[in-house]
N, C-alpha and C positions, 0 to 999 in steps of 0.2 A: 675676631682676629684669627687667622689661620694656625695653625699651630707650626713651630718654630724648631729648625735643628739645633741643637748645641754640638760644639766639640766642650773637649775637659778644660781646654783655655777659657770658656765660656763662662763658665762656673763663676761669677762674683760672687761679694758679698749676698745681695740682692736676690739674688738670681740660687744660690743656694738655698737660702732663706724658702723663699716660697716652695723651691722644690722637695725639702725638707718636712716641713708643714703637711706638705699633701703624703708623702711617705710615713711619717708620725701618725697619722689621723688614720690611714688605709689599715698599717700593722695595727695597732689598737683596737679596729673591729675584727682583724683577722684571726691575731692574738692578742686576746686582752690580757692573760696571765702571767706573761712574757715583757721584758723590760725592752723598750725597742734601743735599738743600739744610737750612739749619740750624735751629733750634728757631726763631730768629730772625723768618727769615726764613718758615715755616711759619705762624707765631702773625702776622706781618703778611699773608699772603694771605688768610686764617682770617675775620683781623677787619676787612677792609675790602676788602670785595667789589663791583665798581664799581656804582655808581647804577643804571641801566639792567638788573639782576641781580638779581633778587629768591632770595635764599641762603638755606638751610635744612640745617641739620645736626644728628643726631643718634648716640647714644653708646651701646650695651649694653656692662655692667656684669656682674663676677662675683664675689665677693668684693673686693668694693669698688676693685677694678682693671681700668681702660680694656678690655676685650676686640674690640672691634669701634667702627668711627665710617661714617658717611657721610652724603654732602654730597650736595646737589641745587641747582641753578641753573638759572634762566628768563629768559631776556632777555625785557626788557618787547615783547611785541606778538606773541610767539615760543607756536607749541604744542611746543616740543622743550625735553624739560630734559637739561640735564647732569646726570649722577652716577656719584657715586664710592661705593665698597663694600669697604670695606677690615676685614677678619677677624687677630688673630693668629694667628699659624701654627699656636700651641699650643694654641689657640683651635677651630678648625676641625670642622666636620661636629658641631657642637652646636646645632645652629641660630640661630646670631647674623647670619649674611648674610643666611636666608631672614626673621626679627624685622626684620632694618633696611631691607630691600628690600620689607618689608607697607605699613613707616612712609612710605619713600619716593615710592611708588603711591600710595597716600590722599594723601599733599599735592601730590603733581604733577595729582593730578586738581582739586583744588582750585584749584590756580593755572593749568589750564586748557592742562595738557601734554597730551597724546594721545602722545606719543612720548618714551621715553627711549635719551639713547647713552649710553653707558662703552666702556671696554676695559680689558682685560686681557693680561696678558703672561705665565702659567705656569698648567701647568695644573688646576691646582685653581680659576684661576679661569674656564678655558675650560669646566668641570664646570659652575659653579656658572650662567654664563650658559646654558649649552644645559636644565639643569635650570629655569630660572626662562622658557621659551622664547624666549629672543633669537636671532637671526639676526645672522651675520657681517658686514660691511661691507665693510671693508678693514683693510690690514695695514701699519702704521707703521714707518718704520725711527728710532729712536733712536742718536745717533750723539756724537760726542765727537772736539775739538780741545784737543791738545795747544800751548799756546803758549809760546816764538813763531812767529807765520807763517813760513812759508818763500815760499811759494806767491805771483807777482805777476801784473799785472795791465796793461796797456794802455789809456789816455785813447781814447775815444770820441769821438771827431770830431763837432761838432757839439751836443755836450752839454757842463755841466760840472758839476762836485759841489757841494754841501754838506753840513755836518753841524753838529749842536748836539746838546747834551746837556738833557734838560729839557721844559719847552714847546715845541711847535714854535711859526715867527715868524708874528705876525700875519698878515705878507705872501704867508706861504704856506701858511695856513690850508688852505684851501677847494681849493685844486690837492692839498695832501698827504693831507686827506681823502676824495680821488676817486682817488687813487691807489692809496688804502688796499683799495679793492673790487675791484683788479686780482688778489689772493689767492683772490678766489671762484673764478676759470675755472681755477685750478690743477686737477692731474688728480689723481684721488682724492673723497675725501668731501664729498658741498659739499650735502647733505640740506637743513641749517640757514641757509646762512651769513650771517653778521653784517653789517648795511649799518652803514658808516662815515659819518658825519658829522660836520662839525665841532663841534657838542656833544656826538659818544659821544669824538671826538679828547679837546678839553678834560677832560671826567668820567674817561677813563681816566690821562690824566697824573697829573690829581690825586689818584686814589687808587693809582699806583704811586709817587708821592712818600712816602703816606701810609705805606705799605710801607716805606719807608726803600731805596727803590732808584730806580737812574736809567736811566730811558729815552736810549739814544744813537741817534742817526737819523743814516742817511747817503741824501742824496739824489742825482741825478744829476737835473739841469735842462734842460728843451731849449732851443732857440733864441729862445724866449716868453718862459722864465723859468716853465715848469709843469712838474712834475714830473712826470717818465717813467718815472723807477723806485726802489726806495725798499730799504733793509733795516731792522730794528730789531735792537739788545740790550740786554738788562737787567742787570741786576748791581746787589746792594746793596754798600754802604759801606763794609762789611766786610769788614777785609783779609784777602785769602786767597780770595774769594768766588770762585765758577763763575758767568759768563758765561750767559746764556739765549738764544741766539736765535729771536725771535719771527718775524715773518712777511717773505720778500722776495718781491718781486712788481714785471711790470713792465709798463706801460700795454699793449694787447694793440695799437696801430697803434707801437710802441718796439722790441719781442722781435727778436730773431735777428741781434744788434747788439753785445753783447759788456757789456751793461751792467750783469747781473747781478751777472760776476763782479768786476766795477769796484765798483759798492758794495761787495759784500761785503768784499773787500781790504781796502778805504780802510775801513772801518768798522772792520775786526779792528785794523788797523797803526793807527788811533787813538787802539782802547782799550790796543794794549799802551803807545804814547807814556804816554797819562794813568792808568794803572792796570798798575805795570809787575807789579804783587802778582798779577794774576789770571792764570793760567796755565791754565786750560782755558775754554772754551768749546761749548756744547751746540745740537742742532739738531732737529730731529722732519720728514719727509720718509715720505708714503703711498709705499709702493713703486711706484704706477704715476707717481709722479712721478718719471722717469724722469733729465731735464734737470737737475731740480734734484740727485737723488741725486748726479750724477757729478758737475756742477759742485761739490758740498761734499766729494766725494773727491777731487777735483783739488786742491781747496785744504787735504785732509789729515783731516776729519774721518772718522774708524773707527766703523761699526757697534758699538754695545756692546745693543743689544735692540730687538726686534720686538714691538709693541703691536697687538691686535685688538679695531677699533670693532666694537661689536653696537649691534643696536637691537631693542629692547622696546616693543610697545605697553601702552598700559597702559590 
């Protein structure tokens, strides 16, 4: 059977299930150390893709069973898509990755991509990229926190913190979305990267709400009252849930000041005050991000897998 587009209306019971299965089975050999995140939470990323992200997925099919899914995403204004290509392992060397990867080339061309990234993390999929001819990028390290913290931290003289959970406040709209682009000059891959503004801020809260998970932000303020440096994490509702840390970053005239590791703290010791259920926590660091790597070993997070961006012209 050909392989098949989905919109997010598509998503059944059904139809989740199998696609699920094959996303389970994939993360498992990519990271085994690592808790894959839950149906839940999967079928919320799936179906509410932010605004600004024109998403596209599709499903090969074999006896009426999920075998193969992938996803492509374009931010609006953007020639680079995301995509993911993910095969069951039982699955494999039948042609299902090279079917979903024909699908996903005709509509990146359409929507006006020139360039796709992925990565991959074992090697059946280092195969499947060097055979489709992608070129390497760099090399991700995936890491993992045990909580609770042990690891503390030190007040910044001339700074001070905040954090909310949610929205950010009006009043610091516009300082926390310029702060947000202090993440692009990080070292590592920055081909694409995302500009922040205060209505991509906005469009993304709302549809991580919509997810059924909450954005926690710890900020560090200078003497203005702007923000100088910032961490995010996610976590849905769900008790028991893994921790996601998203992006930390610090204004490039703030760096070399001790503020990093200050949010980062204040944000974990937060979530374990208001979330005393969630016991791990996750992080993604390019290994020539050098700074950050050991700043997140200091505060205890362990290596559990290394990911390899490629890029595909298309």
């Amino acid at each position: 059977m050909p392989v098949r587009s989905l919109r997010a209306s598509d998503l059944s019971a059904d139809v989740m299930g199998g696609v699920y299965e094959v996303m389970a089975r994939c993360h498992d050999e990519a990271s085994p150390g690592e808790p894959h995140r839950s149906r839940a939470e999967a079928e919320g990323y799936l179906r509410h893709p932010p605004g600004a992200e024109a998403r596209d997925y599709w499903i090969d099919e074999a006896n009426g069973h999920c075998v193969g899914f992938a996803q492509l995403g374009v931010l609006e204004g953007s020639q680079a898509g995301y995509v993911a290509i993910l095969v069951h392992p039982d699955a494999r060397r039948r042609g299902s990755g090279t079917a979903l990867l024909a699908a996903v080339r005709e509509q990146a061309q359409a929507r006006g991509a020139a360039k796709l990234f992925g990565d991959h993390a074992i090697e059946a999929g280092a195969r499947f990229a060097a055979d489709a001819g992608a070129s390497e990028l760099q090399r991700v390290v995936r890491s993992l926190l045990r909580l609770p913290l042990t690891a503390t931290s030190e007040a910044v003289p001339g700074y001070r913190l905040q954090s909310w959970a949610g929205p950010a406040p009006d009043t610091l709209l516009d300082s926390y979305a310029a702060a947000r682009n202090a993440i692009n000059d990080a070292p590592g891959f920055d081909e694409d990267p995302a500009v922040w503004t205060p209505a991509f801020v906005r469009d993304l809260e709302t549809v991580v709400a919509r997810r059924d998970r909450e954005m926690r932000i710890t900020v560090a303020l200078d003497e203005r009252g702007e923000v100088a440096a910032f961490t995010e994490l996610r976590v849905t509702r769900t008790p028991g849930a893994t921790a996601s840390t998203e992006d930390t970053a610090v204004m490039p005239e703030h760096r070399r000041r001790g503020l990093a590791r200050w949010v980062k703290v204040e944000s974990l010791l937060r979530l374990q005050q208001d979330r005393p259920d969630v016991r791990l926590a996750t992080t993604s660091n390019a290994e020539e991000n050098r700074a950050m790597l050991e700043l997140n070993r200091a505060l205890g997070f362990v290596p559990v897998a290394v990911r390899t961006t490629s890029l595909l012209q298309v």
